[in-house]
N, C-alpha and C positions, 0 to 999 in steps of 0.2 A: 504493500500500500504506500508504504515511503515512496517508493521506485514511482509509482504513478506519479504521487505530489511533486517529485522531485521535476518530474517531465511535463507535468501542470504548469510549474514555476518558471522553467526555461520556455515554453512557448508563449505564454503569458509575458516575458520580459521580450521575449523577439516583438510579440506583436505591439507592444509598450516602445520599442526603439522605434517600426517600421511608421505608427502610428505618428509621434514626434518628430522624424525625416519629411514628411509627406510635404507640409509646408517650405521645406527648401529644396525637396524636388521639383515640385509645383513653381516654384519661382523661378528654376533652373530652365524650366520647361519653356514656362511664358515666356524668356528671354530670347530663347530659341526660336521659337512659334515665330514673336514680333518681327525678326530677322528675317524669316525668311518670306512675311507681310510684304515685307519693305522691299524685299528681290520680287514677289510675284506683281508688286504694285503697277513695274512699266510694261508687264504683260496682261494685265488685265485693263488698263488707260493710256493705249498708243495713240490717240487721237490727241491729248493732250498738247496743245503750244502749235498745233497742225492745224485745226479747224475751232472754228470759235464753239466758247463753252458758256451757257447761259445759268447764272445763281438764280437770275431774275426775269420775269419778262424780258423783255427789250421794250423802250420806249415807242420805237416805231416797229412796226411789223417789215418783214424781209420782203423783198418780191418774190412770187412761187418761182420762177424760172431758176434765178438762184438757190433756192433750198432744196429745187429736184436737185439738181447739178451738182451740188455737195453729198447730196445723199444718197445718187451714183457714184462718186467717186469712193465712199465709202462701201459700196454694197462690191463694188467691183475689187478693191483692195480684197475682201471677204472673199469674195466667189474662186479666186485665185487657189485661198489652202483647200478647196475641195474637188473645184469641176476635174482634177487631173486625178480622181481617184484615191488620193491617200488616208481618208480620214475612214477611222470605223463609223457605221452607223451614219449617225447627223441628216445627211441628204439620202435619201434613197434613192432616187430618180435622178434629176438634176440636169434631164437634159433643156436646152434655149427653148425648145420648140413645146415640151409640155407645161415648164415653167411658165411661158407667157400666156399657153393656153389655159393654166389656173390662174392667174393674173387679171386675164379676162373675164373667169367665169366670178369671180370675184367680185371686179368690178361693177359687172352686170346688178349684183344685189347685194352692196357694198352699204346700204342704208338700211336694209329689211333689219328686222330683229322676230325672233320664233316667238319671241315672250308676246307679242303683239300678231296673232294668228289671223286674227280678223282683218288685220290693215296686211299682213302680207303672208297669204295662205302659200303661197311657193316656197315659201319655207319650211313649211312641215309638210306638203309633199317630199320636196327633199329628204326630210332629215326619216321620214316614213320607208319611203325606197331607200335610205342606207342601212338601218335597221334592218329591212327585211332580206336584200339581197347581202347580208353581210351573216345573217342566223341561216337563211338558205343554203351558205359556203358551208358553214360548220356544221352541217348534220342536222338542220331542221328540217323535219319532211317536208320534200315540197309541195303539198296542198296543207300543211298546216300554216296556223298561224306563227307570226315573229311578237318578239316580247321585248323590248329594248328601249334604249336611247341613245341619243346625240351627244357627246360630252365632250372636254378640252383638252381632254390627252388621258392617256393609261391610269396615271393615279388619280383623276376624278372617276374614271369608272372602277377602278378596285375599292375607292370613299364608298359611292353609292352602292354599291352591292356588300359592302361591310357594313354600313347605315340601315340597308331592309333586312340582314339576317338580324344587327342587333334589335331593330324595331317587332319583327315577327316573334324573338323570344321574348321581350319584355311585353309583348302583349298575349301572349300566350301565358306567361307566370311562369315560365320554363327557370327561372333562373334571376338574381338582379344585377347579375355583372357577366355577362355574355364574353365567350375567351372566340379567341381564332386560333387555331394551330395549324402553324404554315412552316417549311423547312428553312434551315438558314439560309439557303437560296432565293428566297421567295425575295420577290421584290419589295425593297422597305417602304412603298407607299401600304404597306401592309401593318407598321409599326406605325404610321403617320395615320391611318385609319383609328387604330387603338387607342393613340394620344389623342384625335380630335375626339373620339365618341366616347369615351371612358369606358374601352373593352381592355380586355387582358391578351396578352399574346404568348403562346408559348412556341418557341423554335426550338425545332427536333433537327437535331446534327440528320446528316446527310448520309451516304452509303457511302463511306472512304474511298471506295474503287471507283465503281460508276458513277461518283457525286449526286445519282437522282434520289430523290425522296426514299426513306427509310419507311416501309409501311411498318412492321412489326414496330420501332420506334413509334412510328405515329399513334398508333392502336397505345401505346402505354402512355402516350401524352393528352391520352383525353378523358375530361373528367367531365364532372356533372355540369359544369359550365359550358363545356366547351359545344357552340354553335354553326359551326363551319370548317372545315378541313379546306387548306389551300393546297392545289400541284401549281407545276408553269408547265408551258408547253412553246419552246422551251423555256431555261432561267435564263437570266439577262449573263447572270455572271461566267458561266461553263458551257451556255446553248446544249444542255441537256433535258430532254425529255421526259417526265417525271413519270409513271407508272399509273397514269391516270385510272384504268380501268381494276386496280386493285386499290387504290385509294375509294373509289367509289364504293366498290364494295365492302369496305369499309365504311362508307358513310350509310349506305341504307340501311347496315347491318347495327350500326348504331344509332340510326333514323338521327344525322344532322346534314347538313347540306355539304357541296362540294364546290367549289370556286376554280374553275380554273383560266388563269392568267395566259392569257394566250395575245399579251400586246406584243411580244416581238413575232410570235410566229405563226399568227392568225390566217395571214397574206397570205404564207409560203408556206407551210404544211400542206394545206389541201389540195394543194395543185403539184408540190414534191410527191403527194400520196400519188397521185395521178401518171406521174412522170415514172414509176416503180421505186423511187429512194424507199429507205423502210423507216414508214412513219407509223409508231405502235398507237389505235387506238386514243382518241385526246378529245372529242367535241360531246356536243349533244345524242350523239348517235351512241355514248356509252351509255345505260340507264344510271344515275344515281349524281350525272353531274346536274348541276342545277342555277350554275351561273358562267358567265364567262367573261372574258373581255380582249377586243382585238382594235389594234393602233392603225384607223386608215390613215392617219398621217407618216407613218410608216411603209412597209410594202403597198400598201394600199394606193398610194402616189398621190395623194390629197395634199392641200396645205399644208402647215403648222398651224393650228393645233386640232384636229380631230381625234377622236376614236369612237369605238361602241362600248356599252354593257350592254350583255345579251342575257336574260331569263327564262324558264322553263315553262311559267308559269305570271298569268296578268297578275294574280294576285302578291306575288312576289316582287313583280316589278313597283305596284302600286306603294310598297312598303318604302320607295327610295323619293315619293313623291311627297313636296310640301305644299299644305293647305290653308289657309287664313282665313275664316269666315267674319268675323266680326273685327272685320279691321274699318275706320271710319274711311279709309279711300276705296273703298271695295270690297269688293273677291278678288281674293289673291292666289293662284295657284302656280307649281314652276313646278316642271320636273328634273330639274336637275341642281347641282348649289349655285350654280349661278342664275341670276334673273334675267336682267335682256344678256343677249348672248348675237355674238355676229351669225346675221343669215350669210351673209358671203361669205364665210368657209364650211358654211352645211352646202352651198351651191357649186362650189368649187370641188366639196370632197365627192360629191354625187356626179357631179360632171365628171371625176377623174375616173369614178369605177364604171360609169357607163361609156364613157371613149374607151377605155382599157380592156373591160369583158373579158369573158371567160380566156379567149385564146390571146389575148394580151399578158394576163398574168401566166398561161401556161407559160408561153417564151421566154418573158421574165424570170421567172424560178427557174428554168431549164438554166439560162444564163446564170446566173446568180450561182445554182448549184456547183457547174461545171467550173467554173474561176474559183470557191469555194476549194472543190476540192484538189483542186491546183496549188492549190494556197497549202490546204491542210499537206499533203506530201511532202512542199516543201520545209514544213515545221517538223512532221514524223522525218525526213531525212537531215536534219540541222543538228550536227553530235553538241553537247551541252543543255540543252532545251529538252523538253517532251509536252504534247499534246494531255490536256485536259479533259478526260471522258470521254465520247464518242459523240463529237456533234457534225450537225450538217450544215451550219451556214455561221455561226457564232464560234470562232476560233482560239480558244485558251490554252497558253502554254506558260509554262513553269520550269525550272531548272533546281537542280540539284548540288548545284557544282559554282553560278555565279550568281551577283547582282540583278535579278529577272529588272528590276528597278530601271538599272542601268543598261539595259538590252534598248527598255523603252525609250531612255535618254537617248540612244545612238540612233535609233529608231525615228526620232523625234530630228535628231540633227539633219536625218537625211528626208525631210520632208513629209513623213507620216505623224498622225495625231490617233495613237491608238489608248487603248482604256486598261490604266493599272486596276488590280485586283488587290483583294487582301483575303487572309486567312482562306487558303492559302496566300502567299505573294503569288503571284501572275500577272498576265498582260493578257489584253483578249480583242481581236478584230470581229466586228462585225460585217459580213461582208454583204454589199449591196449590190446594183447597176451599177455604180462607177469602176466600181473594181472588177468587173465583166468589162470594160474596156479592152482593144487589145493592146495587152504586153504589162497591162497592170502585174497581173498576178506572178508574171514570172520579174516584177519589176520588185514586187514582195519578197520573194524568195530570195531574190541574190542581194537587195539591201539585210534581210534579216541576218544571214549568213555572216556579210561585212559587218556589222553590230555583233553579232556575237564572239565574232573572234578580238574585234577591238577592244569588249569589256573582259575577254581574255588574257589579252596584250595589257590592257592598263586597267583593274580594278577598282581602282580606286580613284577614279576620276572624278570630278565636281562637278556639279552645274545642275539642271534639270532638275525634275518631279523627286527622281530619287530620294533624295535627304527629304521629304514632306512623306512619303509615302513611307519611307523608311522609319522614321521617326514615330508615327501614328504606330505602324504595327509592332512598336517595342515599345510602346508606353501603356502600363498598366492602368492608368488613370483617366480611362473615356470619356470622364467629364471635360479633360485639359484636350482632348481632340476634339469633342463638341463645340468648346468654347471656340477654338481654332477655326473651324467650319462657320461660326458664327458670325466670327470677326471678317473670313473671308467673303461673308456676300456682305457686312456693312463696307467692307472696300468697294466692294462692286458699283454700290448706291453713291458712291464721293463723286461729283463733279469735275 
């Protein structure tokens, strides 16, 4: 019994030292943080001393000819780091000819608003026919009905579909604090749902190997709270495809619902399915899934910012709807968090899927796949590096051996803007249309190769993402990387 006290007393004085240090690591940190503030500041405010910068009004107003003409020279600066192909993600499309074709369709109903139905009913035609040719893709029969909405990108439709599962159990008495369990994968508009609504969230680690969704884990992570089981199809982080159709089975079997996140791969699965890639089972066609959500501002080739949420069921979708009856300026009703909302990008994203059509996204993903996996080879063949799970279009690789950090730094010098990972460290391309260009992908491979052997040759080199990335995933204290991400978009807002 000594022996225990004794081992009581020494862990008790470690956690008493660890405790008392915190406050001068914490200052060691912040001083670190502000530094490297202060380096990302002329890369996040290059306009600065270039173009004029307003605190205030201006007294007199600009002429329009002038303010377009700056605001091409700026857009055209921009269009440079992408139209050649190098960036993950960002542009899907991005060719002159569809861009101005959404430009225009834009234009066309650049003043409608959906919240005002009665003054401009082409509006929810639109955003009707996106809905429903969008739940028709994913496995809705086609003589049934579509269950959806219009909304401003991937994480207002994983809100509202966290919004009506929490709504349906607190009105059912199911429970007073409604949980989501989604894997650490799961996209953290998932954790942003939780904070806004006051749910719980529980993440279940992942399958080491294959990185998809742990079902046996997930089955032990759910209790009498728990409301909703989330998959992705795929995840943003590894583009791996989660196990959908045993998750479900799981959910009926425990009678709660299934969400599956299908904002990156909404587009391109169903038409990869078609093409013969092997896409396992993911939409409404499995029984038990009961939500979804898919990014036409994404493959879909729509503006910035669309997507859908897609439901099972009216009555489910009804749960994401706000009502006002006795308000003194009305009836109030909106179905989504936002009130008026631009008709001209419900006009633009409808016009993009009806130009496009079925055999437009077939060629599309055909394209897409085939540079994809051009891409992936040249990763599986690069000694130092290894490939992340087994994905089809979202490219994750990791190293054993160096700085993955500094891959993407060299990566970075030589013209590419790819997406660091953490836990694990990695780096991951998204591959889109531009990267189906020819000679992109073989332009990947032999720049990746020269970066990898450079952070061979000199390890330890300075500059870039690395030391920020690096830093974050060896500080035990996430509030001090919270705080960091905090302070990084109050830079963003400075003039």
């Amino acid at each position: 019994m000594s022996k225990i006290r004794r081992l009581r007393g020494r862990a008790a004085a470690r956690l008493d030292r660890t405790v008392r240090s915190l406050p001068v690591v914490r200052e060691r940190l912040d001083a670190r943080y502000e530094a490297l503030l202060a380096r990302l500041e002329a890369e996040v405010k290059p306009y600065r001393g270039r173009v004029p910068s307003y605190r205030h009004l201006p007294a007199e107003g600009r002429p329009p000819e002038e303010i377009l003409a700056e605001m091409e020279g700026l857009a055209a600066a921009e269009d440079d780091r992408w139209r050649e192909g190098l960036v993950s993600g960002a542009v899907y499309h991005g060719e002159p000819e569809h861009v101005a074709f959404l430009n225009r369709a834009y234009s066309i109903a650049s003043q409608a608003n959906p919240l005002h139905a009665d003054l401009w009913p082409s509006a929810m035609k639109y955003e009707a026919e996106i809905v429903s040719m969008t739940a028709h893709m994913l496995g809705v029969p086609e003589d049934a009905d579509a269950f959806g909405a219009v909304t401003s990108g991937g994480t207002e439709s994983i809100l509202l579909a966290m919004k009506a599962y929490r709504d349906q159990a607190l009105a059912e008495g199911r429970t007073k604090r409604p949980a989501i369990v989604a894997p650490t994968t799961a996209h953290a508009a998932f954790d942003k749902a939780a904070e806004y609504f006051g749910m719980r969230i529980n993440r279940v680690p992942v399958d080491p190997s294959s990185l998809a969704a742990d079902v046996e884990a997930t089955e032990r992570a759910v209790d009498r709270d728990t409301v909703v089981l989330v998959g992705s199809a795929p995840t943003y982080p590894h583009g791996v495809i989660d196990p959908i159709a045993q998750l479900a089975l799981l959910a009926r079997r425990r009678d709660i619902a299934l969400h599956v996140d299908a904002c990156l791969g909404g587009f391109v699965l169903p038409w990869a399915e078609r093409l013969g890639y092997p896409v396992p089972p993911f939409d409404f066609r499995v029984a038990g899934v009961t939500s979804m959500s898919a990014d036409t501002h994404k493959f879909g080739y729509a503006a910035k910012g669309t997507s859908v949420v897609l439901y099972r069921t009216p009555e489910l979708r009804r749960r994401q709807y706000f009502a006002a009856t006795d308000w003194p300026g009305g009836l109030y009703v909106s179905p989504t968090l936002a009130g008026s909302r631009p008709g001209g990008l419900s006009a633009a994203c409808w016009a993009a899927m009806v130009a496009t059509g079925e055999r437009g996204y077939l060629d599309a993903t055909r394209r897409i796949l085939e540079a994809a996996t051009a891409m992936r080879r040249g990763i599986e063949g690069t000694p130092g590096i290894r490939l992340l799970g087994d994905p089809l279009f979202v490219l994750a690789f990791a190293s054993d051996e160096l700085d993955v950090y500094r891959v993407m730094d060299r990566m970075a010098a030589r013209g590419w803007e790819l997406n660091g990972l953490q836990r694990p460290p990695a780096v991951h391309v998204c591959v889109t249309l531009r990267h189906a260009r020819p000679g992109v992908p073989e332009r990947f491979v032999r720049d990746l190769r020269s970066s990898v052997d450079e952070v061979r040759a000199h390890p330890r080199a300075k500059g870039g993402m690395a030391p920020v990335y690096g830093m974050a995933s060896r500080v035990p204290l996430r509030g001090v990387v919270g705080d960091l991400l905090r302070k990084y978009l109050d830079l963003r807002y400075r003039v």
